[in-house]
C-alpha positions in Angstrom: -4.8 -2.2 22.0 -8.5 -1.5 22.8 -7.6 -2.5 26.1 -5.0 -0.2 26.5 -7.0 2.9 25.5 -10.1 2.4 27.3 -7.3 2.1 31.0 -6.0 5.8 29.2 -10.1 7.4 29.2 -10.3 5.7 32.9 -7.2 7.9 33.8 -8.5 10.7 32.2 -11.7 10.5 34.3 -9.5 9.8 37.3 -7.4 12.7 37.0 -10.6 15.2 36.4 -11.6 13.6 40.4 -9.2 14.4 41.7 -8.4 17.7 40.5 -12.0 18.8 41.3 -11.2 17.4 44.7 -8.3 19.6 44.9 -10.5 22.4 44.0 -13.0 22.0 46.5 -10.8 21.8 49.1 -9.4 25.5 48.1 -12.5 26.7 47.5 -13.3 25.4 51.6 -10.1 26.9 53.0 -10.4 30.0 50.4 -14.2 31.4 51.9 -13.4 30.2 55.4 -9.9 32.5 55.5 -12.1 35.1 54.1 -15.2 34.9 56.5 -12.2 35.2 59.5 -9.4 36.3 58.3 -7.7 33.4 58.6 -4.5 34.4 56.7 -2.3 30.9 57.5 -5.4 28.9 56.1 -5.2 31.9 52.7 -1.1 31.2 52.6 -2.1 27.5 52.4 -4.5 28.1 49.0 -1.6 30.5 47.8 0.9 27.9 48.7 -1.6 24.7 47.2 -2.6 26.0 43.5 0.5 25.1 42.0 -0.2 21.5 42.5 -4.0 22.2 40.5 -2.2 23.4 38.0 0.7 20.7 37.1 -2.1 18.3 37.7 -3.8 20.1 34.9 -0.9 19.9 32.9 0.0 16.4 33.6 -3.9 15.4 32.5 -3.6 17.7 29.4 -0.8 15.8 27.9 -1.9 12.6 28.9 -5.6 13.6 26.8 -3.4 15.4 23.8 -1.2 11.7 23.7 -4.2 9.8 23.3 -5.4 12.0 20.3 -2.0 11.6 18.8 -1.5 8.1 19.1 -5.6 6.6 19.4 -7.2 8.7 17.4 -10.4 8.4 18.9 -13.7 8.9 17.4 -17.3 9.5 18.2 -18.3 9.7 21.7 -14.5 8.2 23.0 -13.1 11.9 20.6 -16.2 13.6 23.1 -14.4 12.5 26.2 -11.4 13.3 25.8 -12.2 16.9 24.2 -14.1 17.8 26.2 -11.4 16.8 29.4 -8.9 19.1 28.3 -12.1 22.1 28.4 -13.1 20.4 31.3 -9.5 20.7 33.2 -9.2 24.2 32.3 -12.1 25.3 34.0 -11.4 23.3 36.9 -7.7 25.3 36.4 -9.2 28.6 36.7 -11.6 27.4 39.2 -8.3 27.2 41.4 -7.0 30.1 40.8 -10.2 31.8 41.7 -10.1 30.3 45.1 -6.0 31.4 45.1 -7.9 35.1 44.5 -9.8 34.8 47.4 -7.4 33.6 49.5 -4.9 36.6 48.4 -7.8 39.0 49.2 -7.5 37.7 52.6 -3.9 38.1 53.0 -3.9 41.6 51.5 -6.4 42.9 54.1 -4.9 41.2 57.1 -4.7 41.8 60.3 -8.1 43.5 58.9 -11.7 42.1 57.6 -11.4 41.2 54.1 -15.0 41.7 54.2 -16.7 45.0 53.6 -18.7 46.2 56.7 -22.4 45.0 56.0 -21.9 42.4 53.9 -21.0 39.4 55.9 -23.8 37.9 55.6 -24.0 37.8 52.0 -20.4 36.7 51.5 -21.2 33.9 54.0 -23.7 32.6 51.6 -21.7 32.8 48.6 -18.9 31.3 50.0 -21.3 28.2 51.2 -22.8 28.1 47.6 -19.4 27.6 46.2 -18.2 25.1 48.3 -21.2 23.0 47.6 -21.1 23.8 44.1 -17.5 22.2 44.1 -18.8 19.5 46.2 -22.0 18.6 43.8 -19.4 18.8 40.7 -16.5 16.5 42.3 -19.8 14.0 42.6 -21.0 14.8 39.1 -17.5 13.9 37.3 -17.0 10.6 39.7 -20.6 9.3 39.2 -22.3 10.9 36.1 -25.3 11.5 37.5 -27.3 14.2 35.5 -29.8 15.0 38.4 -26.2 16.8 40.1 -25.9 19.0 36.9 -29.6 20.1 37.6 -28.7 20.8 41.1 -25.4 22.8 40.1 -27.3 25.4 37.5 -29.9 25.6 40.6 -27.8 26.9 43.0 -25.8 29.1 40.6 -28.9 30.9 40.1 -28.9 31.7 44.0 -25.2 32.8 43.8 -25.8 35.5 40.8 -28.8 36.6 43.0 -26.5 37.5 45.8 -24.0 38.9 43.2 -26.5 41.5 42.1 -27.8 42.1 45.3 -23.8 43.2 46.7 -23.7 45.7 43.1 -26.7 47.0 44.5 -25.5 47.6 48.1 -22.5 49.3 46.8 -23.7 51.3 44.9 -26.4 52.5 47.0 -26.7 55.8 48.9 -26.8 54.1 52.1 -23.5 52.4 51.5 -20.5 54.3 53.1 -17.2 52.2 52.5 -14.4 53.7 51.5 -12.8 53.1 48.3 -11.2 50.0 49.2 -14.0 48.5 50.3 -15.9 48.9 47.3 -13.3 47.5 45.2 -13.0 44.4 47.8 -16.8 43.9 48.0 -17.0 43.9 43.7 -14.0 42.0 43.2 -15.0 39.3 45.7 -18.2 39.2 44.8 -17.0 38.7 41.3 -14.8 35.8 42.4 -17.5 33.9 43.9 -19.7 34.4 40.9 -17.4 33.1 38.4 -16.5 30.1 40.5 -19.6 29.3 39.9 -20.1 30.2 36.2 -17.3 27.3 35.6 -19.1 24.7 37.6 -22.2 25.1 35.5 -19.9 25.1 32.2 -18.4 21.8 33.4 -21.7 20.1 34.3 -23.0 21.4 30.7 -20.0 19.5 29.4 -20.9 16.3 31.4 -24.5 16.1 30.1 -23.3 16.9 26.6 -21.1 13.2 27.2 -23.8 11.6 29.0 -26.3 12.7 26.5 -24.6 14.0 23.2 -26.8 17.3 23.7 -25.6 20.3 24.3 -28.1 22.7 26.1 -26.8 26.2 25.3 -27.2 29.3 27.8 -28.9 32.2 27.5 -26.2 34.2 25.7 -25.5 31.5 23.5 -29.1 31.2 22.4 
């Protein structure tokens, strides 16, 4: 029986990979539609999050049976708590990148991005992709020195979210309307993506570790 539920935690841990994996790929095509207005490579993300989610789905009931039938305690009750938070941040994480991508379509044949801020979006688009990267790594090996790495280069991305608020809201800026709403709610995507990689990390140090570091807010 032991046997048996220890093969169910491995699946649990499988199924977060590979998810992540799924995420990180949309996150890639996602910024790289947006940078060029790529809008076949944005149908593709629109097209592709359905599968993130009955994955999610699939790993959540698999994680829900094995607290109805194992009844795990201690740091195997950890694990596979902490997978079903863990999947749905990975779930939103997706649908973020499905965001970006529909920015994309909306604007097409025209820029997504907001005259002037190419450069920025460039870089936040980069930092999410190796954010997803850095946490596909941190769920398959565990290795703490990745969730370090993750919170680092959030800090860069909520840098570059400030510094588009500021832009817009400057008197130099001179975008319409609908480029100010792009430019916020884009900015704001790319942000958040990585708000939930540093919340997953948080929750893989909390199982490596049994210590939960809480963030600013929550201290």
């Amino acid at each position: 029986m032991r046997e048996v539920f220890q093969q169910s935690l491995d699946e649990v841990r499988i199924r977060l990979v590979e998810i992540s994996e799924l995420v990180t790929e949309a996150i890639e095509k996602a910024t790289t539609a947006f940078g060029t207005s790529d809008v076949a490579l944005a149908e593709e993300v629109i097209e592709n999050d359905p599968v993130i989610d009955e994955k999610t789905v699939a790993l959540d009931e698999l994680a829900i049976d094995i607290l109805a039938r194992q009844q795990p305690v201690a740091s195997d009750l950890r694990t596979v708590v902490s997978a079903l938070r863990i999947s749905a941040s990975l779930e939103r994480m997706g649908d973020i990148a499905e965001h970006i991508a529909q920015l994309t379509r909306m604007r097409f044949p025209d820029r997504a991005i907001p005259r002037g801020l190419k450069g920025t979006f460039t870089k936040m688009g980069a930092i999410d992709v190796e954010l997803a990267r850095k946490l596909t790594e941190l769920l398959r090996t565990r290795d703490l020195v990745l969730a370090d790495e993750i919170r680092n280069e959030d800090d860069k991305l909520d840098e570059l979210h400030v510094s588009v608020f500021e832009k817009v809201l400057s008197d130099s800026w001179q975008g319409e309307a609908s480029a100010t709403v792009d430019a916020t709610l884009a900015s704001r995507y790319h942000e958040r993506f990585g708000d939930h990689a540093v919340s997953v990390a948080k929750k893989i140090v909390y199982l490596a570790t049994g210590d939960w570091v809480p963030s600013p807010e929550e201290a």
